[in-house]
DSSP file (Angstrom, degrees, kcal/mol; ACC not computed):
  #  RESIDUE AA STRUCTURE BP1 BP2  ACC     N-H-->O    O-->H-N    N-H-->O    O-->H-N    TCO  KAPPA ALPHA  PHI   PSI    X-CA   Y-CA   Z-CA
    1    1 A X              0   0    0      0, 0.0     2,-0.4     0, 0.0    25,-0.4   0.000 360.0 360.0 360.0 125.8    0.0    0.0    0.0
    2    2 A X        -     0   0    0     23,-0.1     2,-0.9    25,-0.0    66,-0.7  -0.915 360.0-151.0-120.9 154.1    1.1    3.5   -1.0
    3    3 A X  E     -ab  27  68A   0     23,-2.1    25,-5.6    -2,-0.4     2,-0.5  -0.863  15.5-169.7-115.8 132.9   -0.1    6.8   -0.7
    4    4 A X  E     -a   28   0A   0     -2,-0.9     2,-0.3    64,-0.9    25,-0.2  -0.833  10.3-153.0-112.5 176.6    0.5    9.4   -3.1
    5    5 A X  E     -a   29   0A   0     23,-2.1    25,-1.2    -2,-0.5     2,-0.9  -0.890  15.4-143.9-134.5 137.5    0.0   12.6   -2.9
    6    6 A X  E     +a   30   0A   0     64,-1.5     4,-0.3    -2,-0.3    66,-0.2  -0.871  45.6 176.9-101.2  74.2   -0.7   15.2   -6.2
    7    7 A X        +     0   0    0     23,-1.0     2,-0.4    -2,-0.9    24,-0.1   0.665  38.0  99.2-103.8  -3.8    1.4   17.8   -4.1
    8    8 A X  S    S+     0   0    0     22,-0.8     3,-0.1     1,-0.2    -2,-0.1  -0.669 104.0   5.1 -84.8 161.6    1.7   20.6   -5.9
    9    9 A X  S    S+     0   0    0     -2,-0.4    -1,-0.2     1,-0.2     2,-0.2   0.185 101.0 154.2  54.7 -17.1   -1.0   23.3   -4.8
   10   10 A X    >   -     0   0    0     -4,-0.3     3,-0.8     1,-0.2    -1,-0.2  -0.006  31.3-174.1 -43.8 105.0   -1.7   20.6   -2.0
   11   11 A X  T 3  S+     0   0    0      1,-0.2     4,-0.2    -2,-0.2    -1,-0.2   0.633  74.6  53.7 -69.9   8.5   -3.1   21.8    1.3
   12   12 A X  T 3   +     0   0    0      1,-0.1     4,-0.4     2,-0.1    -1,-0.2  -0.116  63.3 113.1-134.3  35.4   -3.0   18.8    3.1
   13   13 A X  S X> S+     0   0    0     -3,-0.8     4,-1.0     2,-0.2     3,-0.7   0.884  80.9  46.7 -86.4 -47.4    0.5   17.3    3.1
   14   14 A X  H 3> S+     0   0    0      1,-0.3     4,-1.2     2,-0.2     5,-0.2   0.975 116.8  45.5 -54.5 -37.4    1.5   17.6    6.8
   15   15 A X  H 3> S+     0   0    0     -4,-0.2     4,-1.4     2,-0.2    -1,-0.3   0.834 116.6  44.7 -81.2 -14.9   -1.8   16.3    7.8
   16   16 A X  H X> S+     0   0    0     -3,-0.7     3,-0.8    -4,-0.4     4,-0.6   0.930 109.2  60.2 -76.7 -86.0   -1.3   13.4    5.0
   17   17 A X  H 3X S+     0   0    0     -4,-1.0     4,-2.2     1,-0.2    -2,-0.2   0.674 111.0  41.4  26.7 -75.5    2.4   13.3    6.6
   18   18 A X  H >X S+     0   0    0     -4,-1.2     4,-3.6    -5,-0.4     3,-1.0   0.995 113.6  45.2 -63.7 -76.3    0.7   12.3   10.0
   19   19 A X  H XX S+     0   0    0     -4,-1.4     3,-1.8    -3,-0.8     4,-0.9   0.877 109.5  55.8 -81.8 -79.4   -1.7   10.1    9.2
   20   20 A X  H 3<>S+     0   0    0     -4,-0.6     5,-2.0     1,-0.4    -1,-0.3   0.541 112.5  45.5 -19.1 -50.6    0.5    8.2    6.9
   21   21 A X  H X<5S+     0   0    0     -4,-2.2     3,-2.7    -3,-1.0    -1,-0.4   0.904 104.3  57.6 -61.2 -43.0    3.0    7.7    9.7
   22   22 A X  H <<5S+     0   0    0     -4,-3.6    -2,-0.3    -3,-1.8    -1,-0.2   0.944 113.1  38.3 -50.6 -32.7    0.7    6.8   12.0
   23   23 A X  T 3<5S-     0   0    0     -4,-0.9    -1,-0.2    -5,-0.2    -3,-0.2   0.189 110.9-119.5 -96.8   9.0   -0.5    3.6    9.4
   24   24 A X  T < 5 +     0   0    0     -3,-2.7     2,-0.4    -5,-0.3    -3,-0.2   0.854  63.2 153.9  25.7  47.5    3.5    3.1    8.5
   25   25 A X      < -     0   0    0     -5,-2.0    -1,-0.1    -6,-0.0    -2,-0.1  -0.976  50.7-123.7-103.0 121.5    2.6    3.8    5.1
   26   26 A X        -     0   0    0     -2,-0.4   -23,-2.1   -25,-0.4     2,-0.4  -0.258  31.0-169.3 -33.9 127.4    5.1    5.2    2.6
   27   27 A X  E     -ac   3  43A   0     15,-1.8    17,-1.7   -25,-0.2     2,-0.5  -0.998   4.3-160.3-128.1 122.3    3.6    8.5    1.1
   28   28 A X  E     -ac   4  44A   0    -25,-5.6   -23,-2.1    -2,-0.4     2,-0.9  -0.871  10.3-129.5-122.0 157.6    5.3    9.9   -1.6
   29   29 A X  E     -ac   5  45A   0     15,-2.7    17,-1.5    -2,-0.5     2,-1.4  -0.677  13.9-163.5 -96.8 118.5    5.2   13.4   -3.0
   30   30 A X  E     +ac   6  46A   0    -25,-1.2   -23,-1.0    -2,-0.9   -22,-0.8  -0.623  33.0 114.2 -84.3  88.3    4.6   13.9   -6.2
   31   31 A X  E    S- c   0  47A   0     15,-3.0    17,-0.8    -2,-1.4     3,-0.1  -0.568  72.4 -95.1-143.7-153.7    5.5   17.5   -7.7
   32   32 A X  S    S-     0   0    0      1,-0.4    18,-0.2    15,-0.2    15,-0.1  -0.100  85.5 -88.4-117.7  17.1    7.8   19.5  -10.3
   33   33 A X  S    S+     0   0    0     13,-0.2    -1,-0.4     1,-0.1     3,-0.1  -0.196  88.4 117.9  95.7-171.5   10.1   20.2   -7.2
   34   34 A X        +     0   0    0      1,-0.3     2,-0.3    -3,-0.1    -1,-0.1   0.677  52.2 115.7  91.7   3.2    9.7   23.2   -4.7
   35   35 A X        -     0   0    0     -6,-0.1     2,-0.4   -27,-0.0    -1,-0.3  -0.787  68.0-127.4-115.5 167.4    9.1   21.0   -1.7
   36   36 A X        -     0   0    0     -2,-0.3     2,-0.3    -3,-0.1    -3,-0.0  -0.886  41.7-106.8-102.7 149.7   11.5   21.0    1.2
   37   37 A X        -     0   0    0     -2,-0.4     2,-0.4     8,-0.1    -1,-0.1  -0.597  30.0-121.5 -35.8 110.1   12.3   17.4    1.7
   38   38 A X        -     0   0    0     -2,-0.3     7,-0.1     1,-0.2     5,-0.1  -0.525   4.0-143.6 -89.1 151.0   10.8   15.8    4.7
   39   39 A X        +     0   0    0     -2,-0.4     2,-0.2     2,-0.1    -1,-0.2   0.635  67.7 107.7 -76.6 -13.1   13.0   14.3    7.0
   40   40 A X    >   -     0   0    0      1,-0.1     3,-1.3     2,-0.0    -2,-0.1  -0.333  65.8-140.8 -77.3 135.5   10.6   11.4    7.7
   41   41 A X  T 3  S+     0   0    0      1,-0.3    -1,-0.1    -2,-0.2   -15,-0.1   0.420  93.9  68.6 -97.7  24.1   11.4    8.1    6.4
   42   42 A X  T 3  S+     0   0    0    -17,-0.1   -15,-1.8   -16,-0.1    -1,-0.3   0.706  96.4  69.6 -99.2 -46.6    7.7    7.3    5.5
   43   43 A X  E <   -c   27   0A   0     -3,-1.3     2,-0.5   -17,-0.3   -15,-0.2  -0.278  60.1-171.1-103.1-160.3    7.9    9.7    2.9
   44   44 A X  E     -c   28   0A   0    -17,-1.7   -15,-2.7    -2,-0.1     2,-1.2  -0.913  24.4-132.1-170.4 105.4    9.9   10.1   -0.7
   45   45 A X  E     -c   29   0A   0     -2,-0.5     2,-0.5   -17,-0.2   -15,-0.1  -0.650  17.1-160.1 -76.9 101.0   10.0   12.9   -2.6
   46   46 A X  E     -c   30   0A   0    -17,-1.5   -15,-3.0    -2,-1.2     2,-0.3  -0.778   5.4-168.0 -96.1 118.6    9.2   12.4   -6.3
   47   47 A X  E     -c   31   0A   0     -2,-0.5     2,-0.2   -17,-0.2   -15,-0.2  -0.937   7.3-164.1-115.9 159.2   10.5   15.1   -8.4
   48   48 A X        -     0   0    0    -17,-0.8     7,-0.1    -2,-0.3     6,-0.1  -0.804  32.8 -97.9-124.5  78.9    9.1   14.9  -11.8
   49   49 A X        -     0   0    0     -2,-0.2   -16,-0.1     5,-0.1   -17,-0.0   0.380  54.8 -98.9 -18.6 114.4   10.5   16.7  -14.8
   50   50 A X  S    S+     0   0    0    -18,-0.2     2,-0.3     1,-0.1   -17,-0.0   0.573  71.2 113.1 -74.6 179.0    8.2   20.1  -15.3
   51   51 A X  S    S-     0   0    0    -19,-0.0     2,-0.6     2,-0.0     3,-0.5  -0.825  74.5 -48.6 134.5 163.5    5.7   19.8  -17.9
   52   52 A X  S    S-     0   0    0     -2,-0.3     0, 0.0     1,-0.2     0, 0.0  -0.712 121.1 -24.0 -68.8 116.8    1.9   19.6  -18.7
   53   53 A X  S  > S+     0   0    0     -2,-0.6     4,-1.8     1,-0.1    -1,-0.2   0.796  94.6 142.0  59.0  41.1    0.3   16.8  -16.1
   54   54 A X  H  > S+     0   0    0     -3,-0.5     4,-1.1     2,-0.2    -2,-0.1   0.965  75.8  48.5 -58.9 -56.1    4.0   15.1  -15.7
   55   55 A X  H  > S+     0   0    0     -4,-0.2     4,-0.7     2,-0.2     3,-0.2   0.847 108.2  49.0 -13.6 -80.4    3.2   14.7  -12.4
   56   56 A X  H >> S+     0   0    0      1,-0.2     4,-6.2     2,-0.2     3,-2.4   0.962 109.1  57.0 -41.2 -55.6   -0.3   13.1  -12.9
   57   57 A X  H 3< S+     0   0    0     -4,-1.8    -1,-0.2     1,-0.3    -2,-0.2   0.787 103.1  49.7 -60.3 -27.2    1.1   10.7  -15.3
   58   58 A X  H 3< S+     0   0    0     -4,-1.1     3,-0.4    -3,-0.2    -1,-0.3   0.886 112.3  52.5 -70.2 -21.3    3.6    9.3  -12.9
   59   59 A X  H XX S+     0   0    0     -3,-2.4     4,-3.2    -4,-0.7     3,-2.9   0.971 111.1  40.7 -73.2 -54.3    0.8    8.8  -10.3
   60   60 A X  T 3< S+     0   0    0     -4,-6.2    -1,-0.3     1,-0.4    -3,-0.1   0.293 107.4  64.5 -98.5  25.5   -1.6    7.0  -12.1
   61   61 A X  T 34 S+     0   0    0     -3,-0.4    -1,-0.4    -5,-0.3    -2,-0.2   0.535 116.4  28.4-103.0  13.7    0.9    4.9  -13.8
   62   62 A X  T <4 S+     0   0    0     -3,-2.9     2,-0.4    -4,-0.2    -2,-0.2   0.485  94.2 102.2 -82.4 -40.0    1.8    3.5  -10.7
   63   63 A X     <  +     0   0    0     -4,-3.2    22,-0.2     1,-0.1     3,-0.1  -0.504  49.4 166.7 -71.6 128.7   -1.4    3.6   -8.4
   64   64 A X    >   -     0   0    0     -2,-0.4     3,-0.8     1,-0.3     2,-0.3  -0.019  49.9 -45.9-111.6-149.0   -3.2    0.3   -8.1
   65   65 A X  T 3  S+     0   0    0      1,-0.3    -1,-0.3    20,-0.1    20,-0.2  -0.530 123.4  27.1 -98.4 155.8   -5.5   -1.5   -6.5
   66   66 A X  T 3  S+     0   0    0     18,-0.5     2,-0.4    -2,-0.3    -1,-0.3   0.723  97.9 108.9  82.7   6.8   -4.5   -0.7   -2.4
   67   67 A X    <   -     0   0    0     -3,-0.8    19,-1.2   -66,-0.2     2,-0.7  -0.995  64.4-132.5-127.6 105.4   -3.3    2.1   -2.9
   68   68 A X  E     -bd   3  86A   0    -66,-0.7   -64,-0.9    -2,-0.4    19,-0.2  -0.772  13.4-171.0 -82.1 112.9   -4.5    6.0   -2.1
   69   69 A X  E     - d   0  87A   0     17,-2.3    19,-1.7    -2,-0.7     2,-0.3  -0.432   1.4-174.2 -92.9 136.3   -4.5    8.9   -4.3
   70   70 A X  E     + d   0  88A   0     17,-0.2   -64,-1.5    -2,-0.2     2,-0.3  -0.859  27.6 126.8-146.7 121.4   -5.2   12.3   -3.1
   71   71 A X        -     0   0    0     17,-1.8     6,-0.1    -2,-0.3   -64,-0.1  -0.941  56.4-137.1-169.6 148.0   -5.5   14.9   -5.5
   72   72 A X  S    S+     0   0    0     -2,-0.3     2,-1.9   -66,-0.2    17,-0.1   0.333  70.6 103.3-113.7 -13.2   -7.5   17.4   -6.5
   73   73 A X     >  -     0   0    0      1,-0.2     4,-1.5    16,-0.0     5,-0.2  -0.635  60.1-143.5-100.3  88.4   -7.3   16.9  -10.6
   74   74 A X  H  > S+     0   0    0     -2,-1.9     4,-1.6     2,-0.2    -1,-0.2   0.847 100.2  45.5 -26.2 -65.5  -10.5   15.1  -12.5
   75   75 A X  H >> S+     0   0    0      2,-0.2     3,-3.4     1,-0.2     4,-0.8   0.897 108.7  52.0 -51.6 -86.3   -8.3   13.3  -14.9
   76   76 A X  H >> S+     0   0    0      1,-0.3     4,-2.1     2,-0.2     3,-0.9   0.603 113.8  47.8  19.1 -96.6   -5.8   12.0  -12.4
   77   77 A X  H 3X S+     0   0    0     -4,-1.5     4,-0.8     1,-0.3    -1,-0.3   0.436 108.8  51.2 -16.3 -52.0   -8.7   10.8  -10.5
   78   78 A X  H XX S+     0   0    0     -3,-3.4     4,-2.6    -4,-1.6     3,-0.6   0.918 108.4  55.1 -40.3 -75.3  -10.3    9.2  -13.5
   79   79 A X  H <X S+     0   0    0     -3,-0.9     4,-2.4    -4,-0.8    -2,-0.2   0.759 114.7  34.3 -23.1 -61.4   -7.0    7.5  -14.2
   80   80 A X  H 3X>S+     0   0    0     -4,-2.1     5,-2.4    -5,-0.4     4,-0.6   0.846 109.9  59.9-100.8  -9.6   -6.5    5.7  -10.8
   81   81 A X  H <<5S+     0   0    0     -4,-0.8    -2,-0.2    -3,-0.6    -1,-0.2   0.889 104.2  54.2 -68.2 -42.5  -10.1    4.9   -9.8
   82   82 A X  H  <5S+     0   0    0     -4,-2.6    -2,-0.2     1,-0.3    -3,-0.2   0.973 108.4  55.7 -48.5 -50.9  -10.1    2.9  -13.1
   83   83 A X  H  <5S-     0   0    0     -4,-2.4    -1,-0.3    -5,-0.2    -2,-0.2   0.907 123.6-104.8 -51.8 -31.8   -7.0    1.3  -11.5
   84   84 A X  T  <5S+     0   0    0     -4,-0.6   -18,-0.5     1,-0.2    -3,-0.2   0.392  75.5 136.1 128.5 -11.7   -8.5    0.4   -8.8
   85   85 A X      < -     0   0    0     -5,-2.4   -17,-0.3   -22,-0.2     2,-0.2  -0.118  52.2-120.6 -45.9 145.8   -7.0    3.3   -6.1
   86   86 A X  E     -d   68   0A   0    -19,-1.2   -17,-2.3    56,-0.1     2,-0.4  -0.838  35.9-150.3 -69.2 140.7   -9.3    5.2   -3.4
   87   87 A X  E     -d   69   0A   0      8,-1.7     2,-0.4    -2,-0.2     8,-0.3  -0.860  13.6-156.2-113.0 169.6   -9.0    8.5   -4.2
   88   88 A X  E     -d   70   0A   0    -19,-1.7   -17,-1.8    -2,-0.4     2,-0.2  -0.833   4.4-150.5-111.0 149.1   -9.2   11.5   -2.0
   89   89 A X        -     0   0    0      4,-1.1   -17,-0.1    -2,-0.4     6,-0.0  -0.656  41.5 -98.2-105.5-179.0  -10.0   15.2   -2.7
   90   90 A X  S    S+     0   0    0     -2,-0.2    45,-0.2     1,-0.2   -18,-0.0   0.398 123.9  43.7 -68.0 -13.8   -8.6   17.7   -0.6
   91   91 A X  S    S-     0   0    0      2,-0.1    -1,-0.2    43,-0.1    47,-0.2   0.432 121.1-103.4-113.5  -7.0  -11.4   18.3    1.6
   92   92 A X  S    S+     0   0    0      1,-0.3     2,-0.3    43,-0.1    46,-0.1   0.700  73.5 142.1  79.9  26.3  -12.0   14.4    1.9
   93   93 A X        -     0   0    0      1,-0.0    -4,-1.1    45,-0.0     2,-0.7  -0.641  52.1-125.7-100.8 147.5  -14.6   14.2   -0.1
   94   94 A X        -     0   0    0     -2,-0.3     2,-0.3    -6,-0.2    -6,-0.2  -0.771   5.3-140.5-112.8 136.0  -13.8   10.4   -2.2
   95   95 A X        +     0   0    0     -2,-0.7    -8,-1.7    -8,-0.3     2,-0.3  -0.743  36.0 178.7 -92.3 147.3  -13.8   10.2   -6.0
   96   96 A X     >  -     0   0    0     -2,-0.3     4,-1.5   -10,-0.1     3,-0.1  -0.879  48.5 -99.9-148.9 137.8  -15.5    6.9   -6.5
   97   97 A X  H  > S+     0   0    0     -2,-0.3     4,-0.7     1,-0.2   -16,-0.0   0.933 126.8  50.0 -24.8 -47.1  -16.6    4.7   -9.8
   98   98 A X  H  4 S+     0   0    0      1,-0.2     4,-0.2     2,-0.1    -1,-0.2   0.674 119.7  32.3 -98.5 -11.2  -20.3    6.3   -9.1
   99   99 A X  H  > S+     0   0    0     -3,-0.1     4,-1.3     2,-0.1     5,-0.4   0.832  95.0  84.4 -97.5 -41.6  -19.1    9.9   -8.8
  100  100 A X  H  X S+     0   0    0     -4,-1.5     4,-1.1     1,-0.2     5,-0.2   0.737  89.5  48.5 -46.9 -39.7  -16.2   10.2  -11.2
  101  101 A X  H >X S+     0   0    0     -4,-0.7     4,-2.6     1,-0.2     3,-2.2   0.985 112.4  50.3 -63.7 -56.3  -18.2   10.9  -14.6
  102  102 A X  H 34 S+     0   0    0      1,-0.3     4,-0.5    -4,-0.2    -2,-0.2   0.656 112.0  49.4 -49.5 -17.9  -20.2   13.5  -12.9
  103  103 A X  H 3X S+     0   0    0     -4,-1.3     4,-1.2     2,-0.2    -1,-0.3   0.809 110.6  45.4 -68.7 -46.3  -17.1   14.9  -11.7
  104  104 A X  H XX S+     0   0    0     -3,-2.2     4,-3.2    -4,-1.1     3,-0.7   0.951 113.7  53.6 -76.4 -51.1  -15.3   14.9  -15.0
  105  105 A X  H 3< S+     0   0    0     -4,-2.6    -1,-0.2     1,-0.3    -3,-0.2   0.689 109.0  44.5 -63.0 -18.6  -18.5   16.4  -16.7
  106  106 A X  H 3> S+     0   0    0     -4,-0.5     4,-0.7    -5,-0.3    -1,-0.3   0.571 110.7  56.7-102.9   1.0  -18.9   19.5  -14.3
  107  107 A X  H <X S+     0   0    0     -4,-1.2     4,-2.0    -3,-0.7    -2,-0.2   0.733 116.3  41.2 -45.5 -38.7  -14.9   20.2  -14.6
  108  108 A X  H  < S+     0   0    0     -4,-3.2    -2,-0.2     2,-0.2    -3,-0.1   0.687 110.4  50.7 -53.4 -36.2  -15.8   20.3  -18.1
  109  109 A X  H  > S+     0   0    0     -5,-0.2     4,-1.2     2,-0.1    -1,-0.2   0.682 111.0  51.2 -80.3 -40.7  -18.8   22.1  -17.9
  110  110 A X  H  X S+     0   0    0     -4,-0.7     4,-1.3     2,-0.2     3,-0.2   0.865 106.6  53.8 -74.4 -43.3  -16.9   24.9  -15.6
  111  111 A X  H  X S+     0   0    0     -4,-2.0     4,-1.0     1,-0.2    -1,-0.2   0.526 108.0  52.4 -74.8  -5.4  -14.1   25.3  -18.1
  112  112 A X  H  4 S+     0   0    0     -5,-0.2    -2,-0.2     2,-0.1    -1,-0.2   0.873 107.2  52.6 -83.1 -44.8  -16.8   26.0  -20.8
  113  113 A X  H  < S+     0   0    0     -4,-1.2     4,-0.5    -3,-0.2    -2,-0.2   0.688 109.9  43.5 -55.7 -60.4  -18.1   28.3  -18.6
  114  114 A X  H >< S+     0   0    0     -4,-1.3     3,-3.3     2,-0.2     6,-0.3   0.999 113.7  56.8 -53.9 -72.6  -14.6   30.4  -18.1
  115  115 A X  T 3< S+     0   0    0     -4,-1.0    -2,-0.2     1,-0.4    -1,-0.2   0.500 108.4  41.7 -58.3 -15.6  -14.1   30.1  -21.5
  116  116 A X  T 3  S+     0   0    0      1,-0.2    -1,-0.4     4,-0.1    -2,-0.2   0.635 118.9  44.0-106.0 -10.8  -17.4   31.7  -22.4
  117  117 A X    X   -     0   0    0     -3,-3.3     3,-1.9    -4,-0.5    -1,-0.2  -0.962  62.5-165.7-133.6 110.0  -17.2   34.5  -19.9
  118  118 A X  T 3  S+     0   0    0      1,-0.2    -3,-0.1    -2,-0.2    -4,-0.1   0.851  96.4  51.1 -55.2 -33.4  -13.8   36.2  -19.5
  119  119 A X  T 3  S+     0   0    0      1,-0.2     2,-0.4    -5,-0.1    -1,-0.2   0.223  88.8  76.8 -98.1  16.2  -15.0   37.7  -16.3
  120  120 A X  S <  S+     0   0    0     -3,-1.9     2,-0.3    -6,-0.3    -3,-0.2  -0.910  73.6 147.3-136.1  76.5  -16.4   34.0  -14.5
  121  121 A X        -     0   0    0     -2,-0.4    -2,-0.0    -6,-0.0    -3,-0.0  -0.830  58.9 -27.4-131.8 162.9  -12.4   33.5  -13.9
  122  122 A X  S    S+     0   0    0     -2,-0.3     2,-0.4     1,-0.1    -8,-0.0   0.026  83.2 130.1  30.1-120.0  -11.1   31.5  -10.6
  123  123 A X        +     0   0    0      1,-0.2    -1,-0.1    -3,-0.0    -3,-0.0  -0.780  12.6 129.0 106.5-154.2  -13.6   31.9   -8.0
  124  124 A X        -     0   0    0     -2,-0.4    -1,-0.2     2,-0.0     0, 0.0   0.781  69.5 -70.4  74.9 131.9  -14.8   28.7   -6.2
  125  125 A X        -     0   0    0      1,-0.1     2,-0.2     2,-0.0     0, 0.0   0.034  61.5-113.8 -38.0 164.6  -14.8   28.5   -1.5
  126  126 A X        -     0   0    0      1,-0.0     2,-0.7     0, 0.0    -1,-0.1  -0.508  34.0 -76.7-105.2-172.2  -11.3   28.3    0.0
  127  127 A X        -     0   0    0     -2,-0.2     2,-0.0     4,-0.0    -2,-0.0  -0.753  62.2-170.5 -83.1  87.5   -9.9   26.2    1.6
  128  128 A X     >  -     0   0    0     -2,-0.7     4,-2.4     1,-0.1     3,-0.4  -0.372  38.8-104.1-119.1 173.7  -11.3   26.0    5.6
  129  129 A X  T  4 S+     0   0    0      2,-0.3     4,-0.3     1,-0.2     5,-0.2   0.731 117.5  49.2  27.0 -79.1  -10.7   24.6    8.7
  130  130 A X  T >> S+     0   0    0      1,-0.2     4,-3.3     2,-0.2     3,-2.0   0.902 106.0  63.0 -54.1 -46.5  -13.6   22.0    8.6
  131  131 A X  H 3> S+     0   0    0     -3,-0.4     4,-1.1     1,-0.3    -2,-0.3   0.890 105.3  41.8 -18.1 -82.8  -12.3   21.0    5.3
  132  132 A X  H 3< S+     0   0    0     -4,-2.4     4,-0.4     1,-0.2    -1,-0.3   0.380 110.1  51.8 -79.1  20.5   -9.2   19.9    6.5
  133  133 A X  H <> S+     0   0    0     -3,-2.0     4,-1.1    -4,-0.3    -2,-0.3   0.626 113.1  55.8-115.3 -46.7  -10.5   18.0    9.8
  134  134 A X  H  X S+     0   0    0     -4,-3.3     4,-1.9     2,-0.2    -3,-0.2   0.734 108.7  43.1 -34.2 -40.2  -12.9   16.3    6.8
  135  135 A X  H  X S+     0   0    0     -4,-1.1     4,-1.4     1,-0.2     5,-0.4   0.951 116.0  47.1 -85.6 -57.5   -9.7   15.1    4.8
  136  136 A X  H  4 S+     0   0    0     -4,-0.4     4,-0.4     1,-0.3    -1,-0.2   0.725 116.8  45.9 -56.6  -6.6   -7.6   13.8    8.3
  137  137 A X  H  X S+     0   0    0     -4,-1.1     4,-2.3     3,-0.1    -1,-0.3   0.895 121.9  37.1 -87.4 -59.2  -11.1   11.9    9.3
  138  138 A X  H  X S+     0   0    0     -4,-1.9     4,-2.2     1,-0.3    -2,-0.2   0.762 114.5  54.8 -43.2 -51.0  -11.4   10.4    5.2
  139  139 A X  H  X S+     0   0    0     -4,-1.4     4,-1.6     1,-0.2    -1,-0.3   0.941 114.4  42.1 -69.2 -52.2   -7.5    9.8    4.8
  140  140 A X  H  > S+     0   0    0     -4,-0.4     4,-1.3    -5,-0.4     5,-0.3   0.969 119.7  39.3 -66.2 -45.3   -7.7    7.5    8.1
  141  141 A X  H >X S+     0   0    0     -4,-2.3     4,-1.1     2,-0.2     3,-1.1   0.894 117.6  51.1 -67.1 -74.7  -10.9    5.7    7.3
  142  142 A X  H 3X S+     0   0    0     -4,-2.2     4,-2.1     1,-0.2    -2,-0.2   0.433 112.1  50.3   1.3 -55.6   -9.4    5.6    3.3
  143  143 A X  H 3< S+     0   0    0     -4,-1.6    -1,-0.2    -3,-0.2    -2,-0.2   0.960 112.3  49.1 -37.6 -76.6   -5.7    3.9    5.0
  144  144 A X  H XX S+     0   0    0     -4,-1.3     3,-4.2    -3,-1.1     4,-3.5   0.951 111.7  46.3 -80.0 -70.4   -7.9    1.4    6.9
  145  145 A X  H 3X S+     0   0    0     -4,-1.1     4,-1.0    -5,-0.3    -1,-0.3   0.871 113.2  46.2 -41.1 -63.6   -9.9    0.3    3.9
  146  146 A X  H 3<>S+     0   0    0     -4,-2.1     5,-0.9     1,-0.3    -2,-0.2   0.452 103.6  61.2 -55.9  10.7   -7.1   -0.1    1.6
  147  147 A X  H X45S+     0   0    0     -3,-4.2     3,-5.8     3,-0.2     5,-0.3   0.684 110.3  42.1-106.6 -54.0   -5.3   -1.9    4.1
  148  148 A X  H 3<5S+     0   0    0     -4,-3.5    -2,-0.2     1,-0.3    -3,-0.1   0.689 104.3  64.2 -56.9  -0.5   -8.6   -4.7    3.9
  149  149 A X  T 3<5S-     0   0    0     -4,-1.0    -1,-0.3    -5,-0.3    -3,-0.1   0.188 135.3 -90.1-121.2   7.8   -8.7   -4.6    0.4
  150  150 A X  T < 5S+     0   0    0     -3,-5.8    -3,-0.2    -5,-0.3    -2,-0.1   0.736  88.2 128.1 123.8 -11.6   -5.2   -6.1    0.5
  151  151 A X      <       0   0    0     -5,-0.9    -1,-0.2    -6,-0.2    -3,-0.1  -0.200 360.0 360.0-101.1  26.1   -3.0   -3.0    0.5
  152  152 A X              0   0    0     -5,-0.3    -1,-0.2  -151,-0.1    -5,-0.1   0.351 360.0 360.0-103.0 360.0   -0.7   -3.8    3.7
């Protein structure tokens, strides 16, 4: 069982960090570099050569079945629930077989949207408090399951 992490723009690596030690699970960070190297020997800093979804593409050729994905990025998501991964969002909310078109189709829908009004540009809640007490509850039940499904 691994967890990656989709860590650039990621709000939730120290609490991923944590949880991921507690479960003695390897978490690695996935980015285009910019992260201080943690000293902790549970995680592995994957830097990825810079590029369009370089990143993604190492994840989800590697995440399987037992394995947790946390990342904020429809495709991605797509990509490793078809593998077989749990994923995570950022808030803890889990991308799922039964959610994941509906997902893909209002990211789609939203970038139609931008694209059709110059002035309908970012937007969207921040990032809160609850949010991240949401992810640390999901990412520990998430660990536990992939750990029954085989993922130890």
């Amino acid at each position: 069982m691994t967890l990656y992490i989709d860590a650039d723009a990621c709000p939730v690596k120290q609490e991923a960090e944590r949880v991921a030690t507690r479960h003695k699970v390897t978490m690695m960070l996935v980015s285009n570099g910019g992260l201080r190297p943690s000293p902790n020997p549970y995680v592995e800093n994957v830097i990825v050569p810079e590029g369009a979804d370089v990143a993604d593409m190492w994840i989800a050729e590697r995440a399987g079945r037992g394995d947790v994905v946390v990342t904020s990025d429809m495709p991605l998501a797509a990509k490793c629930v078809e593998a077989g991964a749990l994923v995570l969002r950022h808030d803890g909310s889990a991308l799922t077989q039964a959610n994941i078109g509906q997902q893909l189709a209002m990211r789609d829908l939203m970038a139609d949207l931008r694209a059709a009004d110059p002035f309908r540009q970012g937007g969207g809640k921040g990032f809160t408090k609850a949010d991240r007490s949401r992810f640390l509850d999901a990412l520990e039940h998430t660990l536990r399951q992939a750990a029954k499904e085989g993922g130890t």
